[in-house]
N, C-alpha and C positions, 0 to 999 in steps of 0.2 A: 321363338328365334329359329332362325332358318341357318341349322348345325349339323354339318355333317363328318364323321370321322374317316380316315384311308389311313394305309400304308403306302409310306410315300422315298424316295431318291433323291436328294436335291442334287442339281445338276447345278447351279450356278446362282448369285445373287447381287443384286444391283442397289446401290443407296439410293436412300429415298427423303429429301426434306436433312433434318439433324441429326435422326438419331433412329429411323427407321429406314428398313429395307425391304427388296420386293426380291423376293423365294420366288424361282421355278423348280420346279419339284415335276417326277414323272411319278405318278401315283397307280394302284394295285386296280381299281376300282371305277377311276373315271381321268382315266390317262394323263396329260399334262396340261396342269394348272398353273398360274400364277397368284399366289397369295403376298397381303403386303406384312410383314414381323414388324410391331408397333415399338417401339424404346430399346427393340433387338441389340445395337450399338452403344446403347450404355452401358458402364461398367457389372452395374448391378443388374441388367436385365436376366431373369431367371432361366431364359432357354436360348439365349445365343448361341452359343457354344454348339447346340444340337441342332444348328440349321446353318452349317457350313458345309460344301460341296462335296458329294460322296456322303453323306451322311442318311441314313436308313433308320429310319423313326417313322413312330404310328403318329400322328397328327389331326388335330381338329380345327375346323377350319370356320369362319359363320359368313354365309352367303351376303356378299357385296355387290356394288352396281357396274363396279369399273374392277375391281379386285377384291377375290375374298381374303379374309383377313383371319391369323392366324392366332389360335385361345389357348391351346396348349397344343404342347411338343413333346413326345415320350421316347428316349433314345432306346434303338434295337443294337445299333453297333454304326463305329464311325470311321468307314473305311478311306474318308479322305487326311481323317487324323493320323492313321496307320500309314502310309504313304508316305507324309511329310518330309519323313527326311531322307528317304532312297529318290533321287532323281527322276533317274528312269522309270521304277515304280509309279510315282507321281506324275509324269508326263503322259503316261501310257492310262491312266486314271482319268486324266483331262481329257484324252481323247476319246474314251468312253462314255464320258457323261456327254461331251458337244456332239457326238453322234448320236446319241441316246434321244438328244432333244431337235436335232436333224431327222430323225426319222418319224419324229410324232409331230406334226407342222400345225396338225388343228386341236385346238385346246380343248379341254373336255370330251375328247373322244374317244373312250376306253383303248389304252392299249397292252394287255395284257401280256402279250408274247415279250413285246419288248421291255416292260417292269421285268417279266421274270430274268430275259436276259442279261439285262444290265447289274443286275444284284447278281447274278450270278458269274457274272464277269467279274464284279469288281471284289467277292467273297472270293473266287479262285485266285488273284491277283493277290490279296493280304494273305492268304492261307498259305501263297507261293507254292503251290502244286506244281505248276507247271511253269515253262519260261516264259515269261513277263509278254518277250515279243511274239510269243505261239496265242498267249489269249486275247490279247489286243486282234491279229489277225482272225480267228477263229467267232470275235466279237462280231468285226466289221462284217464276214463273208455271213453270219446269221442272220445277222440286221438287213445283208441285201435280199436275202432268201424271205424276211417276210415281209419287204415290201415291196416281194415280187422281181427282184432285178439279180434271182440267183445265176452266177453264171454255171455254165456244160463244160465240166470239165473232160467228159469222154468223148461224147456223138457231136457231130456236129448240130451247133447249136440254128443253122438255117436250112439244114435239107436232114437233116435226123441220121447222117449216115454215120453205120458204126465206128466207133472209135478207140482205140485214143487216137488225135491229128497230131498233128504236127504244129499246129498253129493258132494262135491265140488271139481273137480280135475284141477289144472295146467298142466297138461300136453295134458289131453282132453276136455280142452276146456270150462270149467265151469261145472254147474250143469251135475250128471250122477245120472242114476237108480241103482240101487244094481243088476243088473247083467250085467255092463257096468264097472261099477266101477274099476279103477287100484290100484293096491295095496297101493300107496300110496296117501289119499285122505284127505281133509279138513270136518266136521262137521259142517258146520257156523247153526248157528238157523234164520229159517225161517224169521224173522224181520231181520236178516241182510243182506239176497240175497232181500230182496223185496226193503231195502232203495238200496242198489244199482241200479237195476230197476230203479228205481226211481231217480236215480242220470242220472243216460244214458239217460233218455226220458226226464227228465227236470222237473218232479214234484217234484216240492222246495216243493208244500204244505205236500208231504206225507214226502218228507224228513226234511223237516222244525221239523215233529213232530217226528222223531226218537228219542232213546234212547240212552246216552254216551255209552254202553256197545255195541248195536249193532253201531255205527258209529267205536271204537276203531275196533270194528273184522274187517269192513266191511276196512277199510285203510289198516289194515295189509293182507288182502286178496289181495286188487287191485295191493298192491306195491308186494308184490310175484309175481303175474300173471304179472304185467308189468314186472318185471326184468326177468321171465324166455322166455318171449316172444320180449325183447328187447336183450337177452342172457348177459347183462350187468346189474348191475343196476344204477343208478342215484348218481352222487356225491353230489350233492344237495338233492336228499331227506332222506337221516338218521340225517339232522342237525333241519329238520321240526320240530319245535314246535308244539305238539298235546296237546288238550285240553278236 
């Protein structure tokens, strides 16, 4: 039998026939799969429960022609369970896992950085370390950094001149000088490109101390730059509860 085990995310699941479903899961070892959970939807099915979205379990899987199909389920911790009943928590969860699966587009392609960052996301989100809307941001700005679409928050991001600018473009890339600048550009104030920085490299303590005024810019900046660089945006993130 052609059996393979991972540590795996489920990021969302689909019914399938009466009483089965089809699991996508972002996995540790051979990126994102889609397997089908066989009676998963009956009451008595032994491991439902542990293949609901946000849930973090080792998993065995046995090679299929169209989907592999899923033998056993071993729960690590089920952080979409945790979530359920704080809103916001649970929005900002959804938006992690559809970006999660937004950023791994071809199936079976190991993607490593991003398993660890999404579990890692969603473990600082239940452990509530930090504000709910600092990791969500901190998630998305990661996510763009490994697949390549980090933006400059200092130099300009088209003639390399030092910075910090004044000005902010989606189009080019983040931070631009004024004579780089496209016609159509963002003004953020300098406290909101440096908590971002700061969201990218991981200093909670500079972002810890940010301002509500620059964290609201600095969310509505990121979620721009990610939808024009994802060329869609997120169905889950306009339902985010901001605070």
């Amino acid at each position: 039998m052609a059996l393979y085990r991972d540590e795996a995310i489920i990021l969302r699941t689909q019914k399938l026939g009466e009483a089965d479903r089809i699991i996508t899961m972002l996995t540790r070892d051979h990126g994102r799969i889609r397997g089908v959970a066989k009676g998963v939807r009956r009451t008595m099915s032994k491991f439902g429960a542990r293949l609901e979205p946000g849930s973090h379990v080792d998993i065995q899987l046995f090679v299929g022609k169209t989907f592999d199909t899923v033998t056993q389920v071993e729960a690590l911790r089920n952080y979409g369970e945790e979530v359920t009943d704080d809103y916001r928590r649970w929005t900002i969860a959804s938006a992690i896992l559809e970006t999660a699966e937004r950023f791994t587009a071809q199936e079976h392609e190991p993607a490593l950085q991003e398993f660890n960052l999404a579990v890692g996301a969603m473990k600082a989100l239940c452990d509530d370390r930090y504000d709910p809307s600092l990791v969500l941001d901190a998630f998305l700005l990661r996510s763009l950094a490994i697949g390549g679409y980090a933006p400059s928050m200092t130099d300009c991001s088209r003639c390399g001149k030092e910075g910090p600018h004044r000005y902010f473009s989606l189009v080019g890339g983040g931070s631009v000088c004024l004579d780089c600048r496209p016609s159509a550009c963002a003004t953020p104030a300098p406290e909101t490109l440096s908590l971002m920085g700061a969201l990218l490299s991981g200093d909670w303590d500079s972002a810890n101390e940010s301002e509500g005024r620059n964290r609201r810019e600095a969310s509505g900046l990121i979620a721009a730059y990610l939808q024009w660089h994802l060329e869609r945006g997120l169905r889950s993130l306009p339902m985010v509860e901001r605070v």
